[in-house]
C-alpha positions as CSV (number, residue, x, y, z in Angstrom):
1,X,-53.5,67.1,76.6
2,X,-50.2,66.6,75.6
3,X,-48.3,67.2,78.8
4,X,-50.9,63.9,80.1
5,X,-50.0,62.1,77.0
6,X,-46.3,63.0,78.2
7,X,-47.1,61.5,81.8
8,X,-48.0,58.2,80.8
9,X,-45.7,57.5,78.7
10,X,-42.7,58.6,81.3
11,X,-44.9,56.4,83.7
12,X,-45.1,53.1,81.4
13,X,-41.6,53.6,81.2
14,X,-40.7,54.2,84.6
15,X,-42.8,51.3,85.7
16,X,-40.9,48.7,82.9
17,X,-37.6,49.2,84.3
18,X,-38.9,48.8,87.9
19,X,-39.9,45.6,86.8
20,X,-37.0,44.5,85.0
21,X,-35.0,45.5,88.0
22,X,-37.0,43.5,90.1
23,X,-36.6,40.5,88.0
24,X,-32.9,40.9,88.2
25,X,-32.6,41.4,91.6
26,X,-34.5,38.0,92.2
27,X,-32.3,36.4,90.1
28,X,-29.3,37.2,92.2
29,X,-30.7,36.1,95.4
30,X,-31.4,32.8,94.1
31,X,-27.9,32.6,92.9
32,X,-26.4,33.8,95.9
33,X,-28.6,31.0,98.0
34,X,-27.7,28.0,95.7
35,X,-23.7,29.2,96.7
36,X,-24.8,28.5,100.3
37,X,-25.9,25.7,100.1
38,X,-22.7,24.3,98.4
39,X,-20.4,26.2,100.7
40,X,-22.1,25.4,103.8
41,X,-20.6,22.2,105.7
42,X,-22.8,19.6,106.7
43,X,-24.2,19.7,109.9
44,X,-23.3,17.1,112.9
45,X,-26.6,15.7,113.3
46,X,-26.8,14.5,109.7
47,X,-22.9,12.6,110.2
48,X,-23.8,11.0,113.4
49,X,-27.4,9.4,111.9
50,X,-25.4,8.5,108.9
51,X,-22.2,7.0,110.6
52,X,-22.3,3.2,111.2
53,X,-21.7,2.1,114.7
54,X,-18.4,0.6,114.6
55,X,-17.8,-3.3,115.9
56,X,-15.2,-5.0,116.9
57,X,-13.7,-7.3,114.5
58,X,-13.6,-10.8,115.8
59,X,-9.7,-11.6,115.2
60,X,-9.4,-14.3,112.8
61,X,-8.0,-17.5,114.1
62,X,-4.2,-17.3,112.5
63,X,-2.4,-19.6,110.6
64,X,1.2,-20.1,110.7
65,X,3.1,-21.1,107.1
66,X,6.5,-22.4,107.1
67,X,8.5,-20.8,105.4
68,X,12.2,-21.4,105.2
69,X,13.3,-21.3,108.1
70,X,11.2,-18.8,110.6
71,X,7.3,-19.1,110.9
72,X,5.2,-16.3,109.2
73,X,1.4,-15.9,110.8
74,X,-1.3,-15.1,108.6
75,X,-4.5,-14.6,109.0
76,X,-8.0,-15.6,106.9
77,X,-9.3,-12.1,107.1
78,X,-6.1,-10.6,105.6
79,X,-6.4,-13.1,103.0
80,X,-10.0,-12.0,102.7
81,X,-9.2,-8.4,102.2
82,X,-6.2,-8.8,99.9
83,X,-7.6,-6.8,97.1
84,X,-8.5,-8.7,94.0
85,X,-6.3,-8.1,91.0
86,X,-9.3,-5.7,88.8
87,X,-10.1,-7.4,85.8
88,X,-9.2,-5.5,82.3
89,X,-12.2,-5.9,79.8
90,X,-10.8,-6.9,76.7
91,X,-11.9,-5.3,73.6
92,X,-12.6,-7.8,71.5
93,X,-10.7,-6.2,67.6
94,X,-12.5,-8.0,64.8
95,X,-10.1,-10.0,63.0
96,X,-9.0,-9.7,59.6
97,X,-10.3,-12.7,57.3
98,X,-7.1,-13.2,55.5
99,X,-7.8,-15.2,52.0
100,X,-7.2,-18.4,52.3
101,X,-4.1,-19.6,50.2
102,X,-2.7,-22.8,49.5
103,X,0.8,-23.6,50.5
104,X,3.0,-24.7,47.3
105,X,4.3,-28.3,48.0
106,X,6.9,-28.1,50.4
107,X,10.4,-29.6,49.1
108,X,11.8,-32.9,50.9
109,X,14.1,-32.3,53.6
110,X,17.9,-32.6,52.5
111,X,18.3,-34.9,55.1
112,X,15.5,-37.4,53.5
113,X,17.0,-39.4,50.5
114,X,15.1,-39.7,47.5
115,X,13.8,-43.1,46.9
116,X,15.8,-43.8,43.6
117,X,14.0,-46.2,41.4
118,X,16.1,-48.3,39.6
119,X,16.1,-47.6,35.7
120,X,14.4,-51.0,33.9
121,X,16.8,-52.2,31.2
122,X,15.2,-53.1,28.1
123,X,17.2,-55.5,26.3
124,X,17.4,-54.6,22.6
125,X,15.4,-56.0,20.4
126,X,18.3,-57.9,18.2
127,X,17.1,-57.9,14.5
128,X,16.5,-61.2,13.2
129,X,19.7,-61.9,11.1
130,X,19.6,-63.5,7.7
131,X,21.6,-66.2,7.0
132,X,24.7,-65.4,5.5
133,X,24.9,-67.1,1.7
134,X,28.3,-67.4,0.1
135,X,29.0,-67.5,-3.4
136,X,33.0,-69.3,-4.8
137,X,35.0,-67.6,-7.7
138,X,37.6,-68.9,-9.9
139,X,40.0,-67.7,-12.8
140,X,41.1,-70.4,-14.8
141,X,43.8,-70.5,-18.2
142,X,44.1,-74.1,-18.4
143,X,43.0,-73.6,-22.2
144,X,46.2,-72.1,-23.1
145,X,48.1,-74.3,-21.4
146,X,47.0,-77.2,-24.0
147,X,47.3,-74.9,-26.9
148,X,50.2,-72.8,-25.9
149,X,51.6,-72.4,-29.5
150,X,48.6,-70.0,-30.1
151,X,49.5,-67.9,-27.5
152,X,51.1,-64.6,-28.5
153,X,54.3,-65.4,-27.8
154,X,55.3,-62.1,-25.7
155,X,52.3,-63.6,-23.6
156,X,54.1,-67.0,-23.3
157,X,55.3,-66.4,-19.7
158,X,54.3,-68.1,-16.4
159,X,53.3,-64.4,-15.0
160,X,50.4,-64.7,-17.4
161,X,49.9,-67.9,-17.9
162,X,50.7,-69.8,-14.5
163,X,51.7,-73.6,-14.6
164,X,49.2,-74.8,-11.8
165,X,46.2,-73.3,-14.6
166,X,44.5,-70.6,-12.0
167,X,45.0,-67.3,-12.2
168,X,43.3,-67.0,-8.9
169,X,42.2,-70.2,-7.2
170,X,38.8,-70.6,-5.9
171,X,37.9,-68.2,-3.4
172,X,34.8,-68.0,-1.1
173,X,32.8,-64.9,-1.0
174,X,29.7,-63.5,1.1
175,X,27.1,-62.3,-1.3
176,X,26.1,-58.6,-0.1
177,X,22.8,-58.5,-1.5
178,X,19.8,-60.5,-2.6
179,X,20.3,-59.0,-6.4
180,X,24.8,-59.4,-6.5
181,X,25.7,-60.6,-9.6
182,X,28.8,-62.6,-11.1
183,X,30.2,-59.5,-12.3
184,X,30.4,-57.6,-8.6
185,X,31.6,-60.6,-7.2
186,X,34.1,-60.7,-9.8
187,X,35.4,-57.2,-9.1
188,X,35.7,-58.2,-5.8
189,X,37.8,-60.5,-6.0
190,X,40.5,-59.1,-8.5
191,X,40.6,-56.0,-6.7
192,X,41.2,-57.9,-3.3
193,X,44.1,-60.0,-5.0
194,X,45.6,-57.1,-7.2
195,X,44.3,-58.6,-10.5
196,X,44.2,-56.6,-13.7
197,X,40.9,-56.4,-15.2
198,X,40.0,-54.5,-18.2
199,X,36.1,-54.1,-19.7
200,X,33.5,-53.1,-21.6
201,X,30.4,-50.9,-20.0
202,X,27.1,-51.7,-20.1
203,X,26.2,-48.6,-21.4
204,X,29.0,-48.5,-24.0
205,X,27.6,-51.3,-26.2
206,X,24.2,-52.6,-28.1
207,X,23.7,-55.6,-25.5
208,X,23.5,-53.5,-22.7
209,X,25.5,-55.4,-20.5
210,X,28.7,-56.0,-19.6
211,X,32.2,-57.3,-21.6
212,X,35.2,-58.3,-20.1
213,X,38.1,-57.5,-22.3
214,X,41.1,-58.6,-20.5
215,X,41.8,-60.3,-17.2
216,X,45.5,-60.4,-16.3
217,X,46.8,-58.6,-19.5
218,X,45.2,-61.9,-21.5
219,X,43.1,-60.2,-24.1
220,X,40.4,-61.2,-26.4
221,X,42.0,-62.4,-29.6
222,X,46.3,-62.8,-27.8
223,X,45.4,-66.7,-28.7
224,X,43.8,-66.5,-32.2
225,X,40.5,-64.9,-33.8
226,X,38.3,-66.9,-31.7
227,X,39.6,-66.4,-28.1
228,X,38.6,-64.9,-25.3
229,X,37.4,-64.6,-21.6
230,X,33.2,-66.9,-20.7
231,X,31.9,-67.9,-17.3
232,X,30.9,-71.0,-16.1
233,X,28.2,-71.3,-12.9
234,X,27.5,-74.6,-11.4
235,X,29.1,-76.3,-14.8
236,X,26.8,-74.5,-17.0
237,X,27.6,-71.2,-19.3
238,X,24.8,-69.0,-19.2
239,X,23.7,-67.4,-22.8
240,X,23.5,-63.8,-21.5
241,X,26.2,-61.5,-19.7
242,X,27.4,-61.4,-16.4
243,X,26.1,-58.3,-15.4
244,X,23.1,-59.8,-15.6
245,X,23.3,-63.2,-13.4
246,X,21.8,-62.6,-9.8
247,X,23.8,-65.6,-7.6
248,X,22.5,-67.7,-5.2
249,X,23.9,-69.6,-1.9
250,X,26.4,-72.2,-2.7
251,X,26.9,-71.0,-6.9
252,X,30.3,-72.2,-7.8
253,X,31.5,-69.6,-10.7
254,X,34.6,-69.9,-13.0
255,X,35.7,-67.6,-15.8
256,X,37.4,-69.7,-18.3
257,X,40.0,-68.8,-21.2
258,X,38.8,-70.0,-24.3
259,X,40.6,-70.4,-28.2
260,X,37.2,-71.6,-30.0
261,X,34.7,-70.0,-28.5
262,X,34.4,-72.3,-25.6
263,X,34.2,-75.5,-27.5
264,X,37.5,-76.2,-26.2
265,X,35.9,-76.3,-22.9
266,X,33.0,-78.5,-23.9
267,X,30.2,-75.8,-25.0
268,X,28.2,-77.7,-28.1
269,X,29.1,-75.5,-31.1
270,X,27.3,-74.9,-34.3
């Protein structure tokens, strides 16, 4: 039993490798035929069915082209055959979308010339001017001259008391302000001519104004107990000080020496 066993299994094997042999062996053959067939070189027949019978090109009438000075023959068919220049496909990139950006404004050529406007002038506007107002001053000693034995005698002297009367003769002078008063117009003036002038504050007394002392070293009291310096405007001698007189355009102002408390001059006394 076993030895058949043993058979038929050496003959299952045996008869599996004849087959895969077999198998094999077909395979080659094919292979080998398929290199024939490549190698092999066509045969005659097939070339002369597939050749084209060859005509005769009719000669194409020539045409002759000047050129320079010999003749050069051409024909249409040559023309005809001259191969045609091959025609590159062109790959179309896509293009980059830049972002659009405006340009800054270009600057005017150098050669260009500005267009220069001319500058308007304004005229200034001239403030309206005021008319001027004048004011006249006058120092006057014609007083002593009528009572000159009163006089302190080391006063008696033309220096002080000039012969023509006027100490300083009427002067004309441009009042500064809406609010001058006799008593700045009366520095003024002695300050302009070198006058000496002596005086009282405002602040320095109980009438709270101004006192003129001396004018032209002619004191209160150098001509008795009841003489001194007053003012006259416009013929009239105001009953306050001088300090405190605001002028006006065209006032005519004198200071007067007095020995009777300006009754002498014509004031109305007690």
């Amino acid at each position: 039993m076993k030895k058949l066993i043993f058979f038929l299994l050496l003959t299952f094997l045996l008869t599996g490798c004849g087959v895969q042999s077999v198998e094999q062996y077909e395979q080659m053959q094919e292979e080998e035929r398929s290199k024939e067939e490549i190698v092999q070189p066509i045969p005659s027949e097939t070339k002369e069915e597939t050749a084209e019978p060859i005509v005769e090109e009719e000669k194409a009438p020539k045409e002759q082209i000047e050129e320079g000075d010999g003749v050069v023959e051409t024909t249409k068919a040559e023309e005809k055959q001259a191969p045609k220049p091959t025609e590159q496909k062109v790959v179309e990139q896509p293009v980059e979308q830049k972002p659009i950006t405006q340009k800054p404004t270009e600057q005017k050529k150098a050669d260009e010339k500005p267009v220069q406007q001319k500058p308007v002038q304004q005229k200034p506007v001239q403030p309206v001017e005021k008319p001027k107002r004048y004011a006249t001053i006058s120092i006057q000693v014609h007083s002593l001259l009528k009572h000159w034995d009163m006089l302190h005698p080391s006063l008696q002297s033309e220096q002080y008391v000039p012969a023509s009367g006027f100490v300083l003769t009427p002067k004309k002078y441009e009042l500064l302000s809406d609010k001058e008063t006799v008593w700045q117009v009366l520095q003024r003036a002695v300050k302009e001519h070198g006058i000496h002038l002596e005086y009282e504050g405002a602040n320095e007394n109980v009438y709270n104004n101004v006192y003129i002392e001396g004018i032209n070293h002619l004191y209160e009291f150098s001509a008795g107990p009841l003489s001194g310096w007053m003012y006259r405007v416009n013929d009239n001698f105001p009953n306050y000080g001088s300090s405190q007189y605001v002028l006006k355009d065209g006032d005519n102002v004198e200071w007067h020496y007095t020995v009777d408390l300006g009754r002498d001059l014509g004031v109305d006394g007690p």
